[in-house]
N, C-alpha and C positions, 0 to 999 in steps of 0.2 A: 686724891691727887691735887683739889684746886683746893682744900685745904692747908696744906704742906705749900704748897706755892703762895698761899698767902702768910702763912709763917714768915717764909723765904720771905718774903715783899721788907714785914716790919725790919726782919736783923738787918736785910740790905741797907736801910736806911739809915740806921742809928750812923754810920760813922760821917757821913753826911748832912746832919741833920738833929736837928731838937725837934718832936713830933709831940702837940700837943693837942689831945682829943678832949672836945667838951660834945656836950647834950645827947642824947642816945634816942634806939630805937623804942617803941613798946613792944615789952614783950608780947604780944600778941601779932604783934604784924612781924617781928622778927625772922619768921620762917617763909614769909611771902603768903600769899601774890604782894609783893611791894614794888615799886618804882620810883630808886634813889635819883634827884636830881639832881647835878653838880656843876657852879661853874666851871669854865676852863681856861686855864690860865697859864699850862705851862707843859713840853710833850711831855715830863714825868708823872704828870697828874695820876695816871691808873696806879702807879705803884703808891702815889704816897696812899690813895682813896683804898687801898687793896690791904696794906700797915694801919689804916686809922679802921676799916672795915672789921678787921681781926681784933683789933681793939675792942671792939663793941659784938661778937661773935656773928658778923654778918661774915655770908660767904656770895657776894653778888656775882650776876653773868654782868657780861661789858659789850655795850653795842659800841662795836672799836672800827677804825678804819682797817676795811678789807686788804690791805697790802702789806699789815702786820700777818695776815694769814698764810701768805706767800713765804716771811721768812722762814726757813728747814725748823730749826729746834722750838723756837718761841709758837708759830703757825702751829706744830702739831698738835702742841701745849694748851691753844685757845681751842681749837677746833675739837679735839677728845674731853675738854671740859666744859663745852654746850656757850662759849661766848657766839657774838654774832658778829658777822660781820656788813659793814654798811660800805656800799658801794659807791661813792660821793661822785655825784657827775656823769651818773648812767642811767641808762636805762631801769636797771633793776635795782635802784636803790629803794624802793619801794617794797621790795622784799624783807627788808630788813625791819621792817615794821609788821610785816605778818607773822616774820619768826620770833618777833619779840612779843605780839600780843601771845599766839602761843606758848612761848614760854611763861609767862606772865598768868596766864588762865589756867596752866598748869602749875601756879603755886610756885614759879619763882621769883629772887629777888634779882630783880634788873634794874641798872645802874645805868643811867644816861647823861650825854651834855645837851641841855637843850638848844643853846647857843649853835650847837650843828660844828666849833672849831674854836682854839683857842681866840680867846678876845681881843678884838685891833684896835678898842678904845685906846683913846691916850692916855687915859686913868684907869685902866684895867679892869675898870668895872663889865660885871654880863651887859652883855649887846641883848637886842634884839632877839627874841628868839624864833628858832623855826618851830612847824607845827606838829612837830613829828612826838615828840614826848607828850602833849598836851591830847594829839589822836590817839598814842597807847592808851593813857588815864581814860579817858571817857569812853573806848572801845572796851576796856577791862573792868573799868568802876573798882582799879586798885587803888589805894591810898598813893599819894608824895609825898614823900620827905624831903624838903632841901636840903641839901648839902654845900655850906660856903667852904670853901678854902684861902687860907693866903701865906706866901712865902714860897711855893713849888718853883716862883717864877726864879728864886736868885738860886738852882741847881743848875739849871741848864737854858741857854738860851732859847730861843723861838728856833731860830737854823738848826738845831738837832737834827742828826750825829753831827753837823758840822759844829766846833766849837765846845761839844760836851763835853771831850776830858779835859780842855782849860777850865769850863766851868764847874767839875766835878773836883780839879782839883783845888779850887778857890772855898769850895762849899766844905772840904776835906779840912781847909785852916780854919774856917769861920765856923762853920756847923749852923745856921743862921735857923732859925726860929720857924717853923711850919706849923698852924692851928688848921683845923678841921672839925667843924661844929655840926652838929645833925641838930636840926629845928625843928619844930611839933607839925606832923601830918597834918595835911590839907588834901579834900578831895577837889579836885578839878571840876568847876561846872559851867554850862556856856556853848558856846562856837570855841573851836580850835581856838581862832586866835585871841578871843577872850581870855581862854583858857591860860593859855601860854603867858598871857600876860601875868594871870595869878602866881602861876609856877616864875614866871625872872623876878618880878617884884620878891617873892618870897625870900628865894636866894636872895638878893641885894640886901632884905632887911637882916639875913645873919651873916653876911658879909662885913655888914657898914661895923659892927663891933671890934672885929678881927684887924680892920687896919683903922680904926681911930685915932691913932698918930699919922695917917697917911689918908685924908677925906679926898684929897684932888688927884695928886698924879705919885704914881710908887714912887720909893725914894731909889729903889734898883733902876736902872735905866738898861734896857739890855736893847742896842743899835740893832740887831739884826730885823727883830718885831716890828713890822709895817705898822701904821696905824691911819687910820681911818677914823670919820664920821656917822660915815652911811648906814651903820645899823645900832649909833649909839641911843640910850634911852636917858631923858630927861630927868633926876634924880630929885 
């Protein structure tokens, strides 16, 4: 079923979209235990990550926010194909990290943002991360991959659903350019927050190639997207 869903994910995208996938898994960690890191940049990220994921024969779980669980058809969708959901702002958000080390010790590949929320840099660059990806790694002793991405951001604004099918229909004329590059494993080693640091730095080093004509601030500007200092990191 989450095969054919990630089918579905790639066709979705074509009409919307140029999807270009560079660097791959090893085959050997391909099957899992793995733990994909990915910045996050933009709310369609799981689809394009799920299109470039199928690209490279991965079938990841997705530690997603818990109130995509709630919607009727998509909810049932994540919950009968073993994604997680993370409870942002509760009490039991900390569950979310038990069912992922489990799943993860059980030999899957799990996909996370470490970031904890799409980026409020002014340059879109990964923030800060929390410690929640860098506790699975060292709880698990699975390999990281990073995962940069860049382009998700000019599909749909930050205010999604507000706004998306103006911006769905502008992506519809333009089709604007999406890269998604898998970078060479790194095991996690440290304190959490050491750790974590390894995993943002990683992402940002195969980031910075993706927008090379873009080093400061994106050339898309989308108003909706608060932006912030308080968790950027020094470049």
């Amino acid at each position: 079923m989450w095969t054919l869903a990630v089918g579905l994910a790639r066709v979705a995208l074509v009409p919307f979209a140029r999807l270009r996938v560079s660097g791959d898994v090893p085959d050997a960690l391909r099957d899992g235990p793995l733990i994909l890191a990915a910045n996050h940049i933009s709310p369609v990220d799981p689809v394009v990550l799920m299109a470039a994921c199928h690209q490279r024969g991965l079938r990841p779980r997705f530690l997603a926010d818990a109130g995509l669980f709630r919607l009727r058809t998509l909810g049932w969708l994540m919950r009968r194909t073993g994604h997680i959901p993370v409870a942002r702002g509760t009490a039991t958000v900390t569950e979310a990290l038990r069912l992922a080390t489990a799943a993860v010790k059980d030999g899957a590949v799990v996909l996370v943002y470490p970031e904890g929320r799409i980026s409020l840099d002014p340059g879109l660059w990964p923030e800060k991360g929390k410690t929640g990806t860098a506790r699975l790694a060292l709880a698990t002793g699975a390999v990281v991959v990073p995962v940069a991405q860049w382009g998700t951001h000019e599909l749909v604004p930050w205010s999604a659903p507000k706004g998306a099918p103006r911006g769905l229909l502008r992506a519809l004329a333009r089709r604007p350019l999406i890269r998604v590059h898998f970078g060479p494993p790194l095991r996690a080693t440290g304190p959490a927050r050491e750790a974590t640091e390894q995993i943002i730095a990683a992402i940002t080093r195969e980031l910075e190639p993706l927008r090379a004509d873009e080093p400061d601030l994106p050339r898309h500007t989308d108003p909706t997207r608060p932006v912030t200092t308080a968790r950027s990191r020094p470049r």
